[in-house]
C-alpha positions, -999 to 999 in steps of 0.1 A, spaced: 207 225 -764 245 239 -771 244 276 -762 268 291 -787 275 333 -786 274 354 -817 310 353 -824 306 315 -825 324 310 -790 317 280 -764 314 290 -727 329 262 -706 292 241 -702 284 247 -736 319 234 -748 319 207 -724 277 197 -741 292 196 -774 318 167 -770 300 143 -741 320 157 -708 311 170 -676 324 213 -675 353 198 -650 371 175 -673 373 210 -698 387 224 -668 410 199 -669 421 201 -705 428 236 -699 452 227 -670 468 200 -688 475 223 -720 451 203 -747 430 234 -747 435 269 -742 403 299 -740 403 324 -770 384 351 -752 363 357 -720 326 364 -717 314 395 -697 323 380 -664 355 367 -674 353 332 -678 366 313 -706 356 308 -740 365 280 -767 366 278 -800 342 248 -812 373 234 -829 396 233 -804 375 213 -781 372 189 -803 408 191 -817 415 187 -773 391 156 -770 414 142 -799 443 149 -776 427 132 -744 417 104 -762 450 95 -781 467 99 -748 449 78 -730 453 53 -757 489 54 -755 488 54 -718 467 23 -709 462 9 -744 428 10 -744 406 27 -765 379 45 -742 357 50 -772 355 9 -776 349 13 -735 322 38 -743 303 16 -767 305 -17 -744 288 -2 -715 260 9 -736 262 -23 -749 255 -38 -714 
């Protein structure tokens, strides 16, 4: 279940639930600049905006498009397919 704080903020595993990847590959947006925190929780780790973690899977996905030409949503669907 997506854990979401009352101001409407995504800790990394929560953000991470909401678009299908593992709490590393957010990590990994935030390194490569497709996402960036808006605040930090009590302990001072990041939190998202709902949004922009979709806006940064967007990102991800069109430049790995452009990079290998394939789609990795059509990749997706064929192993479930199998």
């Amino acid at each position: 279940m997506l854990s979401t704080r009352w101001d409407g903020l995504l800790p990394t595993g929560s953000a991470a639930e909401l678009v299908g990847v593992k709490p590393a590959t957010i990590r990994k947006w935030v390194q490569r600049r497709y996402l960036k925190a808006r605040g930090l929780d009590e302990r001072n780790h990041p939190l998202y905006h709902p949004d922009d973690v979709i806006a940064a899977e967007k990102t991800a996905q069109d430049n790995s498009i452009r990079a290998t030409g394939i789609d990795p949503r059509t990749r997706r669907h064929s192993k479930m397919a199998a």
